[in-house]
C-alpha angles and dihedrals in degrees: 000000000000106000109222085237099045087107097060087041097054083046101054109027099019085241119141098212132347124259134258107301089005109098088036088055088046089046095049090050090048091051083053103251122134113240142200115207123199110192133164109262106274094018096114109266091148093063091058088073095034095064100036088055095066093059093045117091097230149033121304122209136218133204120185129164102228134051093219091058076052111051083040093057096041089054082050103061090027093065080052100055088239108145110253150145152162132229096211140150088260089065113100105223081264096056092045093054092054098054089048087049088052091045096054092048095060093245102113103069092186130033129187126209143162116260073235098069098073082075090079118091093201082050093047092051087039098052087038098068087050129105102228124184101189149009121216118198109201116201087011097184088070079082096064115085078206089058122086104237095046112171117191096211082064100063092065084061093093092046089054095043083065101037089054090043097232107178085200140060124175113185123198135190147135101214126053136144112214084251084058099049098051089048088060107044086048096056087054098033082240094176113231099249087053090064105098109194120183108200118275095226122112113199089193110056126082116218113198128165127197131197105225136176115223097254091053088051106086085039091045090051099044093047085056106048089044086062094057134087109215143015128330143200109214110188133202134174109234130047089243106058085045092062096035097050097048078056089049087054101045088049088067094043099266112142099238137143123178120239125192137134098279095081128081123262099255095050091049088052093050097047091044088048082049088057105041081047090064082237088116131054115192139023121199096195138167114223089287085084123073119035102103095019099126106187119150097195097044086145104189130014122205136201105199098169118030112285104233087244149348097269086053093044083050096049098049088048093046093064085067126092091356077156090070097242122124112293132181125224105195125190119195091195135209148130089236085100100040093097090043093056089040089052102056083056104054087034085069093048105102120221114243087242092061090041083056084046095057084048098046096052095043089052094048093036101051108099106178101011087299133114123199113214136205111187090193089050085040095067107038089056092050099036080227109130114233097263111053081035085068105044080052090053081048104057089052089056089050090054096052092240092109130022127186110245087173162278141284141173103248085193141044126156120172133174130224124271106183131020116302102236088033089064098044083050088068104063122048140215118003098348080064096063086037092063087044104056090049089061091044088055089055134110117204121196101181107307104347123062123190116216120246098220089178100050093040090059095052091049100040108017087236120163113219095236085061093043092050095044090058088047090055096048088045089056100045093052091057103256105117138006109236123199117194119199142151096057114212126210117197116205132193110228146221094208084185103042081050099054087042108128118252098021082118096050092043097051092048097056092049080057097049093051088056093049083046086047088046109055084037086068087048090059093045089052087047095054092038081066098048100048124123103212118080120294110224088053100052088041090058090040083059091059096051092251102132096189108078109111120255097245115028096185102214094074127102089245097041079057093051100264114127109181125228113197118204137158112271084228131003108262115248124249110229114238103250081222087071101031086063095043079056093046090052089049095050093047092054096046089050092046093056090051086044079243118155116227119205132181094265092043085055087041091054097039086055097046088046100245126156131230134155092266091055083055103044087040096046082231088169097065080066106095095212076061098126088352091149086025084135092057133092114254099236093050093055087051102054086052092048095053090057092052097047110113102240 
C-alpha cells in the first residue's frame, strides 16, 4: 500500500515505503501526539524521528546514551544531505560555537547530546533561547528504574521536556517489559493508543540453550563457531575471560580479538572497524561491546558466561542476522557465573554509613549555598562506585534538595608545542600579555606544565571562562597539546533538606529495594533457561508481544532439548577458622591505614569484589582477597554474622 508520505520518503532518504510500525509512529507525531515505539533491535526505529524531523518547524533533539549511536546516526543523515549535528566531549570549543550558531539559525533541523549534557548550565541557557519542535529518547527504557540498563541521568528527562517547553516527545526502544512500557509512557503522559508495538518475534533467529560444564565449554564453543559461515559476538562477563578466551580462540586459528572497557578508545575503535570490515571474525566482548554496532550479517551470537538478565540476553541476540537471513543464539549454560552477575548487583548497593558520608560532605562543603563536586574524590570518601554514587546525586535532585548549576575542568596541563616567545610574538596588544601571563602562571615539570587559575585571576584579573577559551585556540592551532581532567560539578543546594532525619535511611532503603529488584531479574533469566515451552515464544511473551506462535520450531526446546543448569563443580564452604584468621588480617591492615571495617565491607572483600575502598586500601594484596568468590552472598554473609565479634 502507497503511504500518503512515501513521496517525501523516496526524496529524502532514497526508501520506497516505511516499514511495519514506521509510517503509524511518523503519522501520530505529525498529528502532534507523543509516542513510544517498541521495535525489535535493527528493525529501523531511528528513522522514525529522521524523517519526522524534516516535516516539523523546528529543531528535534535528540537525546542517546552512547557517543558511538551517535556518531552512527549523524553519518547517516549526513550521507543524505539531511542538517544535523551533535554537542559532544570530541568537539574543540570552535567546533562547539558553530554548531550552536547553526542551531540558533535554524539551519541544523536535528541535533544529538548526551543525556549528560543537561548537566551543563551554559547548555541548558543555550537550548533554552531555541524554538524546538521534538524530543527523541533513544533507548528510552534506560529511563525506568524497572528497566535493565537505568540510568539515573534519564529520569530528569521529564522535568527538561517541560522546562524547555517541548510540545512533543517521541520515545524508542527494543526491550521493554509491559511494566516498562507503561512506566514510560506514564513519566511522558504518552496516551495508550500512542504506544506502536511491532511484534517482538524474530523468525530468523535460533535460540538454543546448552547446558555446559565449565570444562565442555571452550570445546563446545570451538566446535560451534567452526560450523558457521560469518562473522560472530561472543560475550562474557568479566574483562579477564574476555581476553583469555580470544587468546583461547586464536590459539586454534579463529580470527578473535577481545574488546571491554578496559582498553583505550582508540583500541576499542580499531578492533570494532576489524570487525564491520569483515577482517576480523570474532569478538569475545563484555557488554561494552554492541550498542551502535550496526552490522547487518553478525551470523551467530554466543553467551559464554551468563547475561545479567533477559533484556540483556535479548539485546545481545538481537545484534545477529539484522539482515534477515538465518542466525544462531547460542547459550553454554551454567550456574558457575551466578555469584559473579549477583555480585556486581549487591557490589553497587551502598552501605547506610557511606550514604551518611555523601550528606554529611554536601552539608560541611557548601559555601554559599553551593556545593563543588569530584565524582572520583566522592567516591573514594564514601566507598560508594560511580555509578550507584550518581543515581544517589540524582535522587537528591529529584527531590529538590540539590540542582546542577554547572561544570567545570578543575585541571588542564599542556605542553608546548612550538617555541615560548615564538608563540606570544604571534598575537599582539594586549592578547599578547595575556599569553603571556598564562605561561607565567605556569608551572612546568619537564615537558608538561599545569595552570595556576587562582593565581592567574589575582594577577590578571582573568576569568576562567576567558582563560579556558585562549587554551583551547592554542591548541587547536597547533601550538600546545592540551590535556582536561578532574571534572567538577557545582551544585545549589537545599542546607536544610539536606540535614532533614531520616533522608539516609531513606535513601538506603530505596537502594535495597533496587538490589531486591535486581536479583529478582537474575532468578527470572535462570528459569527462562530452563523452560520447557518454546523459547522464542516465552521470550516475546516477556515482552508483552502476544503474536509470536506457540511453538516457533527453530528453538532448543521446540527440537526436544530442556536445559538443566548446575554448578561444574559445588561450591566449597570455607573453614570459619580461616575466615576469622582473614577477618584479623583484614582488621590490622585497615588499622594501620585508620580505615573502618563493617560486616558488608568484610562480605564484599570475601566475595572479591572491588570498591573504591579495596583500591585505595590495596585490599587485593590481601590473600583472603576473593577468597569465597564461588559462594552465594548471602551465604558468606550468614557465616560471617556468626563470626563478628559482637
Amino acid at each position: 500500500m502507497n503511504h500518503p508520505l512515501s513521496l517525501q520518503l523516496k526524496q529524502a532518504f532514497g526508501f520506497e515505503q516505511f516499514r511495519p510500525g514506521q509510517g503509524q509512529v511518523v503519522e501520530t507525531l505529525l498529528a502532534q501526539r507523543s509516542c513510544l515505539a517498541i521495535f525489535p533491535t535493527g528493525s529501523g526505529k531511528s528513522l522514525c524521528y529522521q524523517f519526522t524531523a524534516l516535516q516539523l518547524p523546528h529543531l528535534t533533539l535528540v537525546v542517546s546514551p552512547l557517543l558511538a549511536l551517535i556518531k552512527d546516526q549523524l553519518n547517516f543523515l549526513q550521507q543524505k544531505g539531511i542538517a544535523a549535528a551533535s554537542l559532544d566531549s570530541t568537539l574543540s570549543a570552535e567546533q562547539s560555537r558553530q554548531v550552536m550558531a547553526e542551531v540558533r539559525s535554524g539551519k541544523t533541523k536535528i541535533l544529538m547530546v548526551s543525556v549528560e549534557r543537561f548537566k551543563n548550565e551554559r547548555f541548558r541557557q543555550f537550548i533554552q533561547g531555541v524554538p524546538l519542535s521534538m524530543l527523541v529518547v533513544d533507548e528510552a527504557h534506560c529511563i525506568s528504574e524497572w528497566g535493565h540498563n537505568f540510568r539515573p541521568d534519564y529520569l530528569k528527562l521529564p522535568q527538561y521536556r517541560s522546562e524547555l517547553n517541548i510540545p512533543l516527545v517521541l520515545l524508542l526502544t527494543a526491550t521493554a517489559t509491559r511494566k516498562v512500557k507503561q512506566d514510560m509512557a506514564a513519566r511522558f503522559a504518552i496516551a495508550e493508543q500512542d504506544i506502536v508495538q511491532t511484534g517482538f518475534y524474530r523468525n530468523n533467529l535460533d535460540i538454543a540453550v546448552s547446558s555446559c560444564v565449565a570444562e565442555q565449554k571452550l570445546p563446545h564453543l570451538l566446535s560451534f563457531i567452526r560450523q558457521q559461515q560469518g562473522a560472530g559476538i561472543v560475550y562474557v562477563t568479566l574483562q579477564q575471560s574476555a581476553d583469555d578466551l580470544a587468546k583461547a580462540l586464536r590459539q586454534q586459528g579463529i580470527n578473535a580479538a577481545a574488546y571491554h572497557a578496559g582498553y583505550g578508545n582508540e583500541q576499542r575503535q580499531q578492533i570494532q572497524q576489524n570487525f564491520m570490515d569483515d577482517r576480523l571474525q570474532v569478538v569475545v566482548a563484555t557488554i561494552a561491546f554492541g550498542m551502535g554496532v550496526d552490522k547487518s550479517n553478525i551470523r551467530f551470537v554466543v553467551h559464554f558466561d551468563l547475561p545479567k538478565s533477559i533484556e540483556n540476553f535479548s539485546q545481545e541476540i538481537g545484534r545477529a542476522g539484522r539482515d534477515g537471513a538465518p542466525a544462531q543464539c547460542l547459550t553454554l549454560a551454567n550456574l558457575d557465573g551466578l555469584t559473579t552477575v549477583e555480585n556486581f548487583v549487591y557490589g553497587d548497593t551502598p552501605e547506610l554509613s557511606g550514604i551518611e558520608i555523601v550528606l554529611n560532605s554536601i552539608v560541611s562543603e557548601t559555601q554559599a549555598g553551593q556545593w563543588e563536586m569530584q565524582i572520583n574524590q566522592l567516591a573514594n570518601l564514601s566507598n560508594i562506585r560511580q555509578l550507584p554514587l550518581k543515581t544517589l546525586l540524582v535522587q537528591l535532585e529529584l527531590q529538590g534538595l540539590i540542582k546542577p548549576l554547572y561544570a567545570y575542568y578543575a585541571d588542564f596541563r599542556y605542553k608546548l608545542l612550538q617555541d615560548k616567545q615564538a608563540i606570544i610574538g604571534r598575537f599582539e596588544g594586549e592578547r599578547g600579555a595575556f599569553i603571556k601571563a598564562i605561561f607565567q602562571h605556569t608551572q612546568m615539570k619537564k615537558i608538561w606544565g599545569s595552570l595556576d587559575f587562582a593565581a592567574l585571576y589575582q594577577d590578571y584579573q582573568a576569568e576562567r571562562s576567558r582563560v579556558v577559551v585562549a587554551l583551547e585556540y592554542l591548541s587547536e592551532q597547533g601550538l600546545i597539546e592540551l590535556e582536561t581532567k578532574k571534572i567538577t560539578d557545582v551544585y545549589q543546594v537545599n542546607i536544610e533538606g539536606i540535614k532533614a532525619e531520616g533522608l539516609a535511611q531513606h535513601l538506603a532503603d530505596y537502594f535495597l529495594d533496587k538490589q531486591n529488584k535486581e536479583i529478582k531479574r537474575i532468578g527470572q533469566l535462570l528459569r527462562f533457561f530452563e523452560l520447557d515451552s518454546c523459547l522464542s515464544y516465552q521470550l516475546a511473551r516477556y515482552f508483552d508481544d502476544h503474536q509470536a506462535p506457540e511453538h516457533c520450531g527453530h528453538c532448543s526446546v521446540c527440537r526436544g532439548k530442556v536445559a538443566k543448569l548446575a554448578y561444574s563443580q559445588p561450591a566449597q564452604a570455607i573453614a570459619d577458622q580461616q575466615i576469622a584468621a582473614d577477618l584479623r588480617d583484614l582488621t590490622q591492615h585497615l588499622a594501620a591505614q585508620q580505615g573502618k571495617l563493617s560486616p558488608v565491607m568484610a562480605v564484599r572483600f570475601l566475595a572479591g569484589m572491588t570498591s573504591p575502598w579495596s583500591t585505595k586500601y590495596k585490599l587485593r594484596q590481601l590473600p583472603g582477597f576473593g577468597r569465597c568468590a564461588d559462594l552465594p552472598y548471602a551465604d558468606i554473609l550468614a557465616q560471617l554474622e556468626r563470626l563478628w565479634p559482637r
